[in-house]
Backbone as a chain_set.jsonl record, in Angstrom:
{"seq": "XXXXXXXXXXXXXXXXXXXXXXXXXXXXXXXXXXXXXXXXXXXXXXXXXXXXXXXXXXXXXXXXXXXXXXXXXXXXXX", "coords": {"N": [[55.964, 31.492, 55.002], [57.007, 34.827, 56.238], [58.791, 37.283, 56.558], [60.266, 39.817, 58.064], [61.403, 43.312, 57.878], [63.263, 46.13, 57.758], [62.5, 48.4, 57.073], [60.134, 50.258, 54.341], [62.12, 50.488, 51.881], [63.947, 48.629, 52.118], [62.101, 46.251, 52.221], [61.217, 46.368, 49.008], [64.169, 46.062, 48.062], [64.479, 43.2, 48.34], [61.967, 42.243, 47.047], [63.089, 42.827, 44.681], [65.212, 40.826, 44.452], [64.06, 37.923, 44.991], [64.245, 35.524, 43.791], [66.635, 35.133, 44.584], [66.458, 34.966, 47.281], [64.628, 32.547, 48.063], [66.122, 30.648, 46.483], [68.477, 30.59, 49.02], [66.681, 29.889, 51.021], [65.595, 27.109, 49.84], [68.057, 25.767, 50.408], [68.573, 25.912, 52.545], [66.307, 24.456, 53.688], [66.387, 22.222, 52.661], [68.94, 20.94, 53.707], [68.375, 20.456, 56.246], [66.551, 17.801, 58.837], [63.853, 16.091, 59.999], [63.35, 15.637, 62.251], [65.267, 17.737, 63.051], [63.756, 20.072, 62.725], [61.196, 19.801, 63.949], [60.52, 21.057, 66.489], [60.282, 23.449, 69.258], [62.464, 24.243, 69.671], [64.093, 23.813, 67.723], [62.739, 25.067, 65.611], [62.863, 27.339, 65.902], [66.022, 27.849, 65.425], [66.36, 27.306, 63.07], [64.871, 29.348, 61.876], [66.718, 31.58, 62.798], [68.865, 30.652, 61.069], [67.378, 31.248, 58.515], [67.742, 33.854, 58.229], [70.062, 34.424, 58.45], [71.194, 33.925, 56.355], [69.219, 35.691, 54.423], [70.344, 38.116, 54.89], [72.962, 37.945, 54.263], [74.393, 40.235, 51.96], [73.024, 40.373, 48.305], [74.743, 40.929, 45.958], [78.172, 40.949, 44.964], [79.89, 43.181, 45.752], [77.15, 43.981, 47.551], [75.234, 45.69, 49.814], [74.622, 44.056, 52.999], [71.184, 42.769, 54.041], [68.895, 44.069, 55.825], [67.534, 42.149, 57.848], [65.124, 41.348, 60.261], [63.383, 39.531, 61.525], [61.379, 36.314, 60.982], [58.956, 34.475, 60.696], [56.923, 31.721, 60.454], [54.375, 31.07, 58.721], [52.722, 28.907, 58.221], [53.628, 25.121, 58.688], [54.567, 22.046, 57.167], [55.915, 19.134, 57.702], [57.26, 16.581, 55.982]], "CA": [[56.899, 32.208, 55.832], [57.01, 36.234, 56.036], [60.039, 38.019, 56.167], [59.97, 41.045, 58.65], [62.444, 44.116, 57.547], [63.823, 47.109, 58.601], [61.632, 49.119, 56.281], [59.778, 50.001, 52.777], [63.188, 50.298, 50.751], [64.608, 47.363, 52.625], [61.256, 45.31, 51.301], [61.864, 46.622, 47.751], [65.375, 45.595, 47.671], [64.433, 41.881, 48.831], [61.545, 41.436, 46.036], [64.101, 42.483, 43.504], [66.628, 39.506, 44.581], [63.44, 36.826, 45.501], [64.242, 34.383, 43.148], [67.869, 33.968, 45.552], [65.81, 34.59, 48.416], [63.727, 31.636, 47.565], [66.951, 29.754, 46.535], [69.0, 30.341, 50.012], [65.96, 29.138, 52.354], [65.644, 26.139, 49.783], [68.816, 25.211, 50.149], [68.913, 25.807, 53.999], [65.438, 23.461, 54.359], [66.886, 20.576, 52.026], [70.018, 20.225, 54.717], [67.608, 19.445, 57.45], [66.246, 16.896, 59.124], [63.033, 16.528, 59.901], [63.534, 15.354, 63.797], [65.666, 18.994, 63.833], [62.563, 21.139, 63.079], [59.591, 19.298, 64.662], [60.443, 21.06, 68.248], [60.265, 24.763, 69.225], [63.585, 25.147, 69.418], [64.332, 23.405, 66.189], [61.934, 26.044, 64.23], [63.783, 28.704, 66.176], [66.922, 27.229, 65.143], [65.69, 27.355, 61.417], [64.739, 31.155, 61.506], [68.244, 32.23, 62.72], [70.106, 30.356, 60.057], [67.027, 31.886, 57.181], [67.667, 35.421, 58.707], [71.728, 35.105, 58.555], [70.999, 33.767, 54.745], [68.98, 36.532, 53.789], [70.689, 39.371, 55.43], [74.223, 38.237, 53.385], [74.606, 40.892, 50.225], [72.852, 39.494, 47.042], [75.953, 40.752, 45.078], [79.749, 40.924, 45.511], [79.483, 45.06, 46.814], [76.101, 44.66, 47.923], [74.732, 45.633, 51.398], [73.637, 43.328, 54.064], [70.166, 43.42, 53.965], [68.083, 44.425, 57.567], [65.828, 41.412, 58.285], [64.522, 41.944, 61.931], [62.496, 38.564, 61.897], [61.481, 35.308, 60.474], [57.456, 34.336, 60.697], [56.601, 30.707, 59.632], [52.766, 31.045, 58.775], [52.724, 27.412, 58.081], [55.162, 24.497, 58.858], [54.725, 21.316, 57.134], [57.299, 18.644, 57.612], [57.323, 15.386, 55.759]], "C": [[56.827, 33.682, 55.464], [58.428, 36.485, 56.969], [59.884, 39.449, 56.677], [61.57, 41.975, 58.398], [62.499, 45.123, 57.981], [62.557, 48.132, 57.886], [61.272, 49.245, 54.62], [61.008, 50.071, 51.63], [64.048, 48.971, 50.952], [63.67, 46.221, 51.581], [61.208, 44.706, 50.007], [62.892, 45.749, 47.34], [65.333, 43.964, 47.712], [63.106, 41.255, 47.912], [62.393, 41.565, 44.855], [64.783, 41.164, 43.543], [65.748, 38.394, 45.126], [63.876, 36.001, 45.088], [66.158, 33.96, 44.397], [67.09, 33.701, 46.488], [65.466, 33.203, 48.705], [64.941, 30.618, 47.714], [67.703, 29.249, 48.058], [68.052, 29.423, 50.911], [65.709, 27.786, 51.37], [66.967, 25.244, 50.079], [69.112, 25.238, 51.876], [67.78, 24.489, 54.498], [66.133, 21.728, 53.602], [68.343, 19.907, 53.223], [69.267, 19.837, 55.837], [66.776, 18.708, 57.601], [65.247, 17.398, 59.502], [62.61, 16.443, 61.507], [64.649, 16.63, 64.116], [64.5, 19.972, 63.808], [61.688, 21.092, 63.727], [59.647, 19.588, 65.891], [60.795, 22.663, 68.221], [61.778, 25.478, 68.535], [64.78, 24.812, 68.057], [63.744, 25.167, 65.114], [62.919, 27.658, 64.496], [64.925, 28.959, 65.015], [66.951, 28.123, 63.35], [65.478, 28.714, 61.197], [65.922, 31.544, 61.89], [69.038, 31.964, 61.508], [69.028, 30.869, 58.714], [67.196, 33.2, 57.217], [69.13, 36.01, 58.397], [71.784, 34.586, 57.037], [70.935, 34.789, 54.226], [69.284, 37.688, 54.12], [72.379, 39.198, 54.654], [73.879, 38.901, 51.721], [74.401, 39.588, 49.184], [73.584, 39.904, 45.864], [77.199, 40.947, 45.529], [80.149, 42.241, 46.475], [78.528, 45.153, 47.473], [76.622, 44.734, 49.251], [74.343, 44.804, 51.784], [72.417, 43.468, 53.873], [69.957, 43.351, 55.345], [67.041, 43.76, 57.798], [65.816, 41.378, 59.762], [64.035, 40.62, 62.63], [62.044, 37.461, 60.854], [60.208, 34.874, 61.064], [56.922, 33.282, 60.831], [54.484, 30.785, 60.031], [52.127, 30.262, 58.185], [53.887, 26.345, 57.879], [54.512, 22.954, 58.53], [55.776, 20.672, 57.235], [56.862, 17.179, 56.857], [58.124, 14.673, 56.101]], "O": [[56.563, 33.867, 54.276], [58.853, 35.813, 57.91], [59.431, 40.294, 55.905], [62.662, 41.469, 58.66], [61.646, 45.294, 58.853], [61.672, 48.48, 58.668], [61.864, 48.594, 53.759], [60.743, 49.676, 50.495], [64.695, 48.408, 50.069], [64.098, 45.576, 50.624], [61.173, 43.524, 49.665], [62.739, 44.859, 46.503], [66.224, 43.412, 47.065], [62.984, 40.031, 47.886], [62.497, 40.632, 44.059], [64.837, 40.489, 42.515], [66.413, 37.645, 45.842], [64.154, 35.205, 45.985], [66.587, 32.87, 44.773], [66.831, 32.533, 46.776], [66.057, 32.672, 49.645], [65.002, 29.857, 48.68], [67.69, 28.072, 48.418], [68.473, 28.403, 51.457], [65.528, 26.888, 52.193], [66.87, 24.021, 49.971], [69.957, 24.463, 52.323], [68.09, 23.682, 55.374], [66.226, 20.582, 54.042], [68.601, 18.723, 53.441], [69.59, 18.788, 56.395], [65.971, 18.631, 56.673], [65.112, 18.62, 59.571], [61.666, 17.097, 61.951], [65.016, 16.705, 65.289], [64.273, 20.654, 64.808], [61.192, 22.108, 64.214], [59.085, 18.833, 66.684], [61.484, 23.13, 67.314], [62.13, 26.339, 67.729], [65.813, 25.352, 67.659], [64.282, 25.932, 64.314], [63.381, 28.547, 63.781], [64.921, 29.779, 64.097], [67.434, 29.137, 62.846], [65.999, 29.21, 60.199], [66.404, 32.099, 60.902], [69.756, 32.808, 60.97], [69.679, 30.964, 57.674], [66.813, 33.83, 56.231], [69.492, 37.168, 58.19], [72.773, 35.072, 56.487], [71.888, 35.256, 53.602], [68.519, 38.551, 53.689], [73.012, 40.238, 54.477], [73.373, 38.371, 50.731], [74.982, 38.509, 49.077], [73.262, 39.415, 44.781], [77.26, 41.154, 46.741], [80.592, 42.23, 47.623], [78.474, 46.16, 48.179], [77.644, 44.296, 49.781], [73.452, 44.339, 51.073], [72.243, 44.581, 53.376], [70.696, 42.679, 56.064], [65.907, 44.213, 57.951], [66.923, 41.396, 60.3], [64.131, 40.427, 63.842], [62.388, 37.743, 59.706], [60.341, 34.884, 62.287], [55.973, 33.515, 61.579], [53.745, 30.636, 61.004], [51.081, 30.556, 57.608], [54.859, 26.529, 57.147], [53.909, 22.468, 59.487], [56.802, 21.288, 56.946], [55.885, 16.675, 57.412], [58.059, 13.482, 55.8]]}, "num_chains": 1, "name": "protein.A"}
């Protein structure tokens, strides 16, 4: 998956905090099913709710971050 942002300090700010990154979208793919992703508008589906993840502040003051877009540049499902 790639992770499209507003720009190069936006990018920055989002490999500092990967390891949540990483955590939120695991914890968004372990709630679904595998008959919700396997259809366009499933995968859609799936990039709105990793986009409104990683755009909530990775501390109590932070900023929002500015993700723009959501990629998948491979989609297994078991």
């Amino acid at each position: 998956m790639t992770v499209q942002v507003e720009d190069d300090k936006q990018s920055e700010e989002i490999k500092v905090y990967l390891p949540q990154v990483r955590s939120r979208v695991l914890m968004i793919l372990s709630s679904k099913k595998a008959s919700e992703i396997n259809t366009p508008e499933g995968k859609k589906l799936l990039a709105d709710d990793i986009i409104a993840q990683i755009k909530k502040p990775f501390s109590e003051k932070g900023q929002p971050q500015k993700v723009n877009d959501v990629f998948f540049t491979s989609f297994v499902i078991q």
